[in-house]
TORLO-754586 format. One line per field, with one value per residue: residue number from 1; y negated, z, x of N, C-alpha, C in turn. Coordinates in steps of 0.1 Angstrom, whole numbers, plus 5000, padded with zeros to 4 digits. Atoms other than C-alpha are relative to their C-alpha. Last residue first. Layout:
n: c(NUM,...) .
n_north: c(Y,...) .
n_up: c(Z,...) .
n_east: c(X,...) .
ca_north: c(Y,...) .
ca_up: c(Z,...) .
ca_east: c(X,...) .
c_north: c(Y,...) .
c_up: c(Z,...) .
c_east: c(X,...) .
//
This chain:
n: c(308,307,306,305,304,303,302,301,300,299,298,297,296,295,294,293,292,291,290,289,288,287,286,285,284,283,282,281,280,279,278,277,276,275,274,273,272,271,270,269,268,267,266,265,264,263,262,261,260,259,258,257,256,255,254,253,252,251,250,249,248,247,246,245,244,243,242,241,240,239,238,237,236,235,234,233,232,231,230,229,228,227,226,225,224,223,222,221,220,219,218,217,216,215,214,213,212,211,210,209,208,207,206,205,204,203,202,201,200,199,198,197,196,195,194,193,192,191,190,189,188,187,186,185,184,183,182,181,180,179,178,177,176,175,174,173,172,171,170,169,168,167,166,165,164,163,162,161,160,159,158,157,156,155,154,153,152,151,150,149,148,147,146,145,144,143,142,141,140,139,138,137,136,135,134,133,132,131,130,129,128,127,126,125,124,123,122,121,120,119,118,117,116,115,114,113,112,111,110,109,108,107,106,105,104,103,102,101,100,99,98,97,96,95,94,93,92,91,90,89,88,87,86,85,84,83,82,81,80,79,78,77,76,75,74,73,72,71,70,69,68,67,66,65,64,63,62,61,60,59,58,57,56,55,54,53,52,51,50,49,48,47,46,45,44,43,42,41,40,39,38,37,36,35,34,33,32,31,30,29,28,27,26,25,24,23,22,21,20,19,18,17,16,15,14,13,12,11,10,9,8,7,6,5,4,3,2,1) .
n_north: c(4990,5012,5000,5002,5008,4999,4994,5005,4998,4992,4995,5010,5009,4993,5003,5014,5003,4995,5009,5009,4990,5004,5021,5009,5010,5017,5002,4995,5011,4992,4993,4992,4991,5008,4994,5012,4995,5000,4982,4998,5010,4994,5005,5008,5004,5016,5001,4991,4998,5013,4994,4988,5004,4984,4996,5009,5002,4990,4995,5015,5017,4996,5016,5000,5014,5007,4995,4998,4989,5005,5005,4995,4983,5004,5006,4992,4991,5014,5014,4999,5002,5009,4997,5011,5001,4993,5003,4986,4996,4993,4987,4994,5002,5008,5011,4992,4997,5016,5002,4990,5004,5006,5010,5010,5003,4990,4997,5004,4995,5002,5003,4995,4992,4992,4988,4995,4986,4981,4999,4984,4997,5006,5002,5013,5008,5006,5015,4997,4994,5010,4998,4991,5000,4989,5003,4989,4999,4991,4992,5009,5007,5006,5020,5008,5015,5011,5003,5011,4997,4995,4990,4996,5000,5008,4991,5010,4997,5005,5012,5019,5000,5003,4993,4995,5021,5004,4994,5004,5013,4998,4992,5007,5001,4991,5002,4993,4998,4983,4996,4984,4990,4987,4995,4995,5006,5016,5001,4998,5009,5011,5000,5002,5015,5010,4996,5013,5009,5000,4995,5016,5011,4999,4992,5011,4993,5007,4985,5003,4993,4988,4998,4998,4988,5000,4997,4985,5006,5015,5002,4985,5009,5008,4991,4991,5009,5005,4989,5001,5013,4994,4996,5005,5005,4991,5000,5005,4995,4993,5004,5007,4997,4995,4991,4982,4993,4988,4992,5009,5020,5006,5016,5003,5012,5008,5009,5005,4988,4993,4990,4987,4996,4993,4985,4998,4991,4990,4991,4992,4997,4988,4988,4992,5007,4991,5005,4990,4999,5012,5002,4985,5001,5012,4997,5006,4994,5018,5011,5000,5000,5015,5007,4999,5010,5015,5000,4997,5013,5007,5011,5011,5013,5009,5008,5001,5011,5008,5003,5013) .
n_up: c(4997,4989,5007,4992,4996,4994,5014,5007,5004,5008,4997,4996,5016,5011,4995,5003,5014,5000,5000,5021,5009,4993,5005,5009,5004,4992,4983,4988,5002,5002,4985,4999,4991,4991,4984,4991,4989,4989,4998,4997,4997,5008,5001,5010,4996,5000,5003,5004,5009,5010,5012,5003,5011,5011,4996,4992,5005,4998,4984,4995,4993,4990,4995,4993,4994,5009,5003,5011,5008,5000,5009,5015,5005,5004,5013,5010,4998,5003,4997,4990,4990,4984,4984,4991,4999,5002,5013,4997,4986,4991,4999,5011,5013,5009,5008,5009,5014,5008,5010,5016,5009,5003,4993,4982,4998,4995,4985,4989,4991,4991,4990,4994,5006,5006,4992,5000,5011,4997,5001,5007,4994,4993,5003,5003,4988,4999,5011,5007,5012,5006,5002,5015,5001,5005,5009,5006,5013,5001,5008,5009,4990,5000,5006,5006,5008,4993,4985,4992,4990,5001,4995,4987,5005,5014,5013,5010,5011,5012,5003,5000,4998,4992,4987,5003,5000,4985,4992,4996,4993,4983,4995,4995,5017,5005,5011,5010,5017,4998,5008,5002,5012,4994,4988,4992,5005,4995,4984,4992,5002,4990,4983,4996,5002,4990,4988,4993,5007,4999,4987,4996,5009,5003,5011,5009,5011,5013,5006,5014,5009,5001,4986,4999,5005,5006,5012,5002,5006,5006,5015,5008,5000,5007,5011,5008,5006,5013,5009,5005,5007,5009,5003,5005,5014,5009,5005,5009,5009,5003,5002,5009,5010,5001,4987,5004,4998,5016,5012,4998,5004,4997,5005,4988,4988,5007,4998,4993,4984,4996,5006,5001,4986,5001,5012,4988,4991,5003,5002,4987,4994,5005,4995,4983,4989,5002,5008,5013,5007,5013,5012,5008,5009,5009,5015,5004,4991,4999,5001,4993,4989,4994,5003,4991,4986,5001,4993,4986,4992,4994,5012,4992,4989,5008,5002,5015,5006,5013,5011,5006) .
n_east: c(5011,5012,5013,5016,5011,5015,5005,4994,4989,4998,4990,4989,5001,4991,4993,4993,4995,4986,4993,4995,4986,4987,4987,4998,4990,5003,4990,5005,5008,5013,5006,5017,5003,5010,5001,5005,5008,5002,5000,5013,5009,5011,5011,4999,5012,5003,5018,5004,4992,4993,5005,4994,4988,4994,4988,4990,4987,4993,4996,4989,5005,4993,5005,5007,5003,5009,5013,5003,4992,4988,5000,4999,4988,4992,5005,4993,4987,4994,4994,5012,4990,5005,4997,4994,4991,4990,4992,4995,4994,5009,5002,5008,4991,4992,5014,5008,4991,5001,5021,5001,4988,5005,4996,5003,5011,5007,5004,5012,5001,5005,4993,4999,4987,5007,5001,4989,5002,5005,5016,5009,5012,5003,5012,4994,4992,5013,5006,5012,5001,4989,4982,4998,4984,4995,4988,4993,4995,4985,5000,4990,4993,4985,4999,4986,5005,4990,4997,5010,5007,5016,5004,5015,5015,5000,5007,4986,4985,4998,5004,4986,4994,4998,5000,5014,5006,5001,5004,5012,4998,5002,5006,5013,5004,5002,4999,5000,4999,4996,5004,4996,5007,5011,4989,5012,5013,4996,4995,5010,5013,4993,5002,5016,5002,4990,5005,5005,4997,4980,5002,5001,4993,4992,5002,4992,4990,4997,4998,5007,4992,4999,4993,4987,4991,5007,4986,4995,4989,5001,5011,4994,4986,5001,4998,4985,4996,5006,5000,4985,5003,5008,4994,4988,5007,4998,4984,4996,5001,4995,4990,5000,5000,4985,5002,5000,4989,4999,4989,4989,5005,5008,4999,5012,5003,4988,5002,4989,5006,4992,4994,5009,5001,4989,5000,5009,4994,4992,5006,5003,4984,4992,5005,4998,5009,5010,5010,5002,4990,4997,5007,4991,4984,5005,5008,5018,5012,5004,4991,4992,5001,5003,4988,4994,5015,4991,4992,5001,5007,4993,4994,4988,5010,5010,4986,4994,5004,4992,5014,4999) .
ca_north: c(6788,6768,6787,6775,6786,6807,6799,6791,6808,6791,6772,6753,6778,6798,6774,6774,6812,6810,6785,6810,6838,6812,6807,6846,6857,6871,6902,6915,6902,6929,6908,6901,6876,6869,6872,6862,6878,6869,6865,6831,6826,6859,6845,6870,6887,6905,6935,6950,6919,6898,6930,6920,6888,6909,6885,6874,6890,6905,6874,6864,6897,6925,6933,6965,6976,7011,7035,7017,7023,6984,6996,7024,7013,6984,7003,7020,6999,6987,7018,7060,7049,7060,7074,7077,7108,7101,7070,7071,7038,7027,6997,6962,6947,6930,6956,6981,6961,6948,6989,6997,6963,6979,7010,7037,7057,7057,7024,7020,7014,7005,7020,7035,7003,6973,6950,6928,6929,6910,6879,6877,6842,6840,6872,6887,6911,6927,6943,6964,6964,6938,6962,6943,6925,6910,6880,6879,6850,6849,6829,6817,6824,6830,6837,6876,6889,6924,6946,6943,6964,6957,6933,6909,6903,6913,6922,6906,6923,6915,6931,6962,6996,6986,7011,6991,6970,7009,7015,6988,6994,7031,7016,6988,7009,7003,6982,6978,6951,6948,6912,6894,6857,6836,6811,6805,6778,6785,6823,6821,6805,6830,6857,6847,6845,6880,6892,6880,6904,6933,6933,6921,6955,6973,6954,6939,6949,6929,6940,6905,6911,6877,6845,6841,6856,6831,6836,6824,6782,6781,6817,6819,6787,6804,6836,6816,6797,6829,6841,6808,6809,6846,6832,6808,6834,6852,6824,6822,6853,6849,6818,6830,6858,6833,6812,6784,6747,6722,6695,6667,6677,6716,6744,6775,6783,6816,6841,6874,6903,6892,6890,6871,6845,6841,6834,6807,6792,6791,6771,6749,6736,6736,6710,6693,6685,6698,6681,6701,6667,6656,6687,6692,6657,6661,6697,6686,6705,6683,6714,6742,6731,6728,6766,6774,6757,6773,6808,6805,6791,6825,6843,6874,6892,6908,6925,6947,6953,6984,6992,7003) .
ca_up: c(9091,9084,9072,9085,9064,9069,9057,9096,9115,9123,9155,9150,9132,9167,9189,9168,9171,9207,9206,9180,9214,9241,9219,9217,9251,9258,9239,9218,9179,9189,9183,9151,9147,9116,9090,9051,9028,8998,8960,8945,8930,8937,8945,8944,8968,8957,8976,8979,8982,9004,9025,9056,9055,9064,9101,9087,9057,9073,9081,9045,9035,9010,8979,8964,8943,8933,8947,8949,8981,8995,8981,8999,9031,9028,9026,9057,9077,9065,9073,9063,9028,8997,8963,8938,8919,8909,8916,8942,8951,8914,8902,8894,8909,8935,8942,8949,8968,8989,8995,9003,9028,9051,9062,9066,9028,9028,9021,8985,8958,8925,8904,8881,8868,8872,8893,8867,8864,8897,8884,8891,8897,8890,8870,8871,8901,8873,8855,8891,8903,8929,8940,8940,8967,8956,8978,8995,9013,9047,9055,9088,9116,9100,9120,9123,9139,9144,9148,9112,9095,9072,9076,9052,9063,9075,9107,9146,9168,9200,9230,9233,9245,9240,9219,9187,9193,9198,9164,9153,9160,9149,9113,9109,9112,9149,9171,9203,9231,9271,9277,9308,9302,9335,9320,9291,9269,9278,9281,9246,9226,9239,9232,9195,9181,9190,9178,9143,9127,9146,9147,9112,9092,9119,9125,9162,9190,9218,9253,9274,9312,9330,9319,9282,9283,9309,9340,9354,9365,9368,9374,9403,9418,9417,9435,9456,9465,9470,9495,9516,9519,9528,9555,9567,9570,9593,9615,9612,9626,9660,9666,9662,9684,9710,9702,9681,9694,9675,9702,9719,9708,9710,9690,9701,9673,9645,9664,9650,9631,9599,9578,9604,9612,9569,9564,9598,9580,9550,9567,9582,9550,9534,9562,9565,9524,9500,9492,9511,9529,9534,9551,9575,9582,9593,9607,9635,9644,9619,9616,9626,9605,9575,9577,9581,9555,9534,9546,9529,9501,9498,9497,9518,9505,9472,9500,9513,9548,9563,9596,9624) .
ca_east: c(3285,3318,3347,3383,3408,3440,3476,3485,3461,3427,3422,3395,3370,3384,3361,3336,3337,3335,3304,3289,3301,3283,3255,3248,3252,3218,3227,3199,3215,3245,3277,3298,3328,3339,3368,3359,3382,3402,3411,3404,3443,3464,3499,3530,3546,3579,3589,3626,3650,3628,3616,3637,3618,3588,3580,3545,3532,3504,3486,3481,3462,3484,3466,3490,3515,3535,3554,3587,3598,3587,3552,3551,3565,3538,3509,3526,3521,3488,3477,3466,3482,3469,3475,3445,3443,3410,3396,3364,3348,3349,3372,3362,3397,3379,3354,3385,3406,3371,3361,3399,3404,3373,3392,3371,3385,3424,3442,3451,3480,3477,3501,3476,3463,3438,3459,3464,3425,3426,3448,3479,3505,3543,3546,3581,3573,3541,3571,3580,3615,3607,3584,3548,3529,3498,3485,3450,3438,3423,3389,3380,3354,3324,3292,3276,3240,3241,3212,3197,3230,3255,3285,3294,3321,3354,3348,3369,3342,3325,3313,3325,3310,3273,3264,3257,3293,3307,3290,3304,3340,3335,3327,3351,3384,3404,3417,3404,3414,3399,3405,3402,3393,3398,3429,3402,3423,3461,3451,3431,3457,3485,3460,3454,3489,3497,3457,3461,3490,3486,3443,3437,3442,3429,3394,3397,3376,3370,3356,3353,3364,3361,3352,3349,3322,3301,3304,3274,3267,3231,3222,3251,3235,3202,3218,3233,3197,3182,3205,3212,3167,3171,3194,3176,3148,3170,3177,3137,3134,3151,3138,3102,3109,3121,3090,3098,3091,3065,3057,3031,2998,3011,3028,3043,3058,3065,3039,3045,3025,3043,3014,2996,3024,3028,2993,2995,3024,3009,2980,3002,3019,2985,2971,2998,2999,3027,3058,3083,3096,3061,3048,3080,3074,3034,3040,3066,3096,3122,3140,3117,3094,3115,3124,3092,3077,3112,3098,3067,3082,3102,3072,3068,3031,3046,3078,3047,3045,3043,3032,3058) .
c_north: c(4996,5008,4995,5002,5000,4986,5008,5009,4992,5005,5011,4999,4990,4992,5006,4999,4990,4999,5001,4988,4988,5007,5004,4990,4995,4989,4984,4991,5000,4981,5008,5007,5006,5009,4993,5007,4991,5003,5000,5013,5008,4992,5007,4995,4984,4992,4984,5001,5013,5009,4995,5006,5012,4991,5010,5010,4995,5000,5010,5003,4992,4987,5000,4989,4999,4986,4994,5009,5003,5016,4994,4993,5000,5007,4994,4996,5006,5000,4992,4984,4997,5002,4993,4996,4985,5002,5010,4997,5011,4998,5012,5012,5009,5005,4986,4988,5003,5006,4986,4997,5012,4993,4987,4991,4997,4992,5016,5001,4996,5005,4989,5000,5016,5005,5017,5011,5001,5004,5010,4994,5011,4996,4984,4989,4985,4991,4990,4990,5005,5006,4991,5001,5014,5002,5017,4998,5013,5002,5006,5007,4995,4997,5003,4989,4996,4990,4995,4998,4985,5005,5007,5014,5001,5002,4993,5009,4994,5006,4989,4990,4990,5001,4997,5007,5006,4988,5004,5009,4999,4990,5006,5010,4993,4997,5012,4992,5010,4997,5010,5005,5013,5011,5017,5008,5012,4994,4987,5000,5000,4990,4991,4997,4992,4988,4993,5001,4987,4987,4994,5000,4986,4994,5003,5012,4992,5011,4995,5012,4998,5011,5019,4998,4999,5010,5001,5000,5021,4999,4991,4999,5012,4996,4988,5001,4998,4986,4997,5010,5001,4987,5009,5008,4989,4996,5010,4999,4987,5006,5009,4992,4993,5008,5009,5008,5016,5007,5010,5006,4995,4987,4993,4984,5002,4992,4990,4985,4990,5006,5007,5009,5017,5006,5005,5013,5011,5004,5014,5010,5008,5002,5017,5012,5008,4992,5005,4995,5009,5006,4988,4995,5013,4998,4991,5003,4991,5003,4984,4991,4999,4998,4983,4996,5001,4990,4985,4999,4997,4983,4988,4992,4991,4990,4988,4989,4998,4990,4992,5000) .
c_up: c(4983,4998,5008,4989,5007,4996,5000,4984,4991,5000,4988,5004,5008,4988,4989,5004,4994,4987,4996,5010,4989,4988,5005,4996,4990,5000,5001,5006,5011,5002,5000,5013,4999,5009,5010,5013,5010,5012,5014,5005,4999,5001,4994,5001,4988,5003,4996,4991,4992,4989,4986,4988,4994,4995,4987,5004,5012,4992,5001,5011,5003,5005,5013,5004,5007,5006,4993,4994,4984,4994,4999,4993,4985,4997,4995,4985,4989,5001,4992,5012,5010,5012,5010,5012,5004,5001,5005,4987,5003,5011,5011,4998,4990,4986,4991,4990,4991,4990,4996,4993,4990,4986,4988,4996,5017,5003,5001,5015,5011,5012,5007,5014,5012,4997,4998,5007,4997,4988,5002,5001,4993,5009,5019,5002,4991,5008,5007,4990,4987,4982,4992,5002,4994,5008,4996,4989,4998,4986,4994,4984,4989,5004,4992,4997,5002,4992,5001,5015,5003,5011,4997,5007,4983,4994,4991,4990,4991,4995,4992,4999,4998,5003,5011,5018,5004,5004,5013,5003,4996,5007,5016,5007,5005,4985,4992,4990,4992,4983,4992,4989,5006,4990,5008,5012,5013,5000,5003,5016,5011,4997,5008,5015,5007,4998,5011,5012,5007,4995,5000,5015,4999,4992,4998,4983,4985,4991,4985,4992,4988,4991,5006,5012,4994,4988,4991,4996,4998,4992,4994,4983,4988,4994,4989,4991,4998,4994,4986,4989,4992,4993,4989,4988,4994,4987,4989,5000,4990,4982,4993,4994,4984,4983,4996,5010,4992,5007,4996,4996,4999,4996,5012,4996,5007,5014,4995,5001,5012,5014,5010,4988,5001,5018,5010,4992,5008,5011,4991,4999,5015,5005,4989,5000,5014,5012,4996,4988,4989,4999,4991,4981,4992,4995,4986,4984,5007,5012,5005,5004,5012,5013,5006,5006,5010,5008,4998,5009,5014,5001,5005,4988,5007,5009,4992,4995,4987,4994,4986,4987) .
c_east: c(4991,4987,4988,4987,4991,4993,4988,4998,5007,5015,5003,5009,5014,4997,5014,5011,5000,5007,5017,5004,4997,5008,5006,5004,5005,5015,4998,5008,4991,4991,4986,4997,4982,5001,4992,5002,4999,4990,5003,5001,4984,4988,4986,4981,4997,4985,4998,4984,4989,5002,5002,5001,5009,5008,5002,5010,5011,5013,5007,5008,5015,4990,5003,4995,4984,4994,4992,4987,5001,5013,5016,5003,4997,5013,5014,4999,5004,5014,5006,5003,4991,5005,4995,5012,5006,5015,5008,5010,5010,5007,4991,5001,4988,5009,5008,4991,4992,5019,5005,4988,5001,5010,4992,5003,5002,4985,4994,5003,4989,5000,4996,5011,5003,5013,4999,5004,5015,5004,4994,4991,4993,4988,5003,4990,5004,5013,4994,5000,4987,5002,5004,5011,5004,5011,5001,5010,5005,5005,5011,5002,5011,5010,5015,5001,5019,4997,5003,5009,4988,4995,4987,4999,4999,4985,5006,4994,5002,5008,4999,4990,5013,5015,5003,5000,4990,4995,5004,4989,4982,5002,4999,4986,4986,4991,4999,5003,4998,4999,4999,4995,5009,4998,4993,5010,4990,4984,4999,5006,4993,4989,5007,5004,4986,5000,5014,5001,4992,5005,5017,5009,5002,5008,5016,5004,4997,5007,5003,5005,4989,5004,5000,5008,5009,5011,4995,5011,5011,5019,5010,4998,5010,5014,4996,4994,5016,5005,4995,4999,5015,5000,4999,5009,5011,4992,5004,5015,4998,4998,5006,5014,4994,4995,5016,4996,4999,5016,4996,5016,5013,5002,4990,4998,4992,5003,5013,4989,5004,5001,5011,5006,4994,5001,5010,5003,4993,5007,5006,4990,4995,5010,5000,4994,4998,4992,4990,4990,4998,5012,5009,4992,5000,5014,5001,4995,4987,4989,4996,5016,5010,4994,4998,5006,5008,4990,5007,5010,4995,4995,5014,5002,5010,4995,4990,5008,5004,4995,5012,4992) .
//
């Protein structure tokens, strides 16, 4: 058997055919494919002699197939059904928020935004499957860089060329202070109230120690610093009397329990912008800044919408 090369089968060629064999005259076939008789019967002739075969038996008075012309246009049909799936496919893809979507979510966001999120997203993308991380910004974007997620929940700005970041809202930050602490009388702070040895941090990674810090004007490194490997625990400490700390909006929810132990207290201008960030490669860019319009319009309660 002689080899034919796949470059010399065109599927036009086969759609002549095709029509031929339907309307089984040249002069229609031609006009429906919109090409002239005598190209339309000179591709088919190509495509005869490529494929070693006689398509028709044609004379003055008809245009039949030959058996093995029947037998291989039901298979060109069927090349035709093939390629005009896979068009169809193109045209209307899943798009990412169909299917599995890989989403990781910066820890100190993740617990607090993420149960308010997924009932949203079910009632709104019934199809979304959604594989969740939560973890520190760094190994979240370098699985973004590597392909192993798909988007991530950052507090901006991020650094890097690869990724391209939008806005999605912006989160306030409140002190919260032992009750028994001076600062608890204080109806609003101001960073440099902060400024003190009973500050309490996060552990280097987590994104919320580098903006405590910058907001209250203090280095990256502060001697005899304590610190808390979570958010969790941030709060432990502070509800033991340890000392105080900048707590986001979202992570106050359900701490009534804490009433008597932790007082929370206004910190006008003092907060974080949360975006999404994808590799600036991935072909599904507008659909993710439609996704994060979509979130701008759904913010959390004591959240803002930020606008690109």
């Amino acid at each position: 058997m002689s080899y034919i090369p796949l470059s010399g089968l065109s599927l036009r060629d086969i759609e002549y055919v095709v029509a031929v064999d339907d309307l089984r005259n040249f002069s229609r076939a031609a006009e429906r494919c919109g090409v002239s008789q005598a190209g339309l019967s000179e591709q088919v002739r190509k495509l005869e002699s490529l494929l070693g075969v006689v398509l028709f038996e044609r004379t003055r008075r008809h245009v039949v197939p030959t058996p093995d012309g029947a037998r291989l246009i039901t298979m060109g049909r069927d090349v035709l059904a093939a390629a005009r799936t896979m068009i169809e496919a193109a045209q209307i893809r899943s798009g990412p928020l169909e299917g599995v979507l890989r989403i990781g979510v910066i820890a100190t966001l993740g617990p607090y935004y993420v149960p308010s999120l997924l009932p949203l997203l079910r009632r709104t993308y019934p199809d979304l499957k959604l594989h969740l991380t939560d973890s520190q910004t760094s190994p979240m974007l370098r699985m973004l860089q590597q392909d192993d997620l798909d988007l991530v929940f950052v507090a901006l700005p991020v650094t890097g060329d690869s990724f391209h970041c939008v806005p999605v809202f912006e989160e306030p930050f409140l002190a919260a202070v032992p009750t028994s602490h001076p600062l608890a009388q204080k109806k609003t702070m101001l960073m440099y109230d902060l400024e003190g040895p009973d500050l309490l941090l996060l552990e280097e990674g987590h994104c919320l120690r580098d903006q405590a810090l910058a907001l209250c004007g203090m280095a990256s490194k502060h001697d005899g610093q304590r610190l808390a490997t979570s958010l969790e625990m941030l709060w432990h400490m502070i509800g033991a009397g340890e000392g105080y700390s900048l707590i986001p909006q979202l992570a106050l929810r359900n701490r009534g329990e804490w009433d008597d132990l932790i007082s929370v207290i206004p910190l006008p201008d003092a907060g974080r912008i949360i975006g999404l960030s994808w590799r600036k490669t991935d072909p599904r860019g507008p659909a993710f800044t439609e996704f994060a319009r979509f979130l701008r319009e759904h913010v959390p309660e004591g959240c803002h919408a930020v606008s690109e």
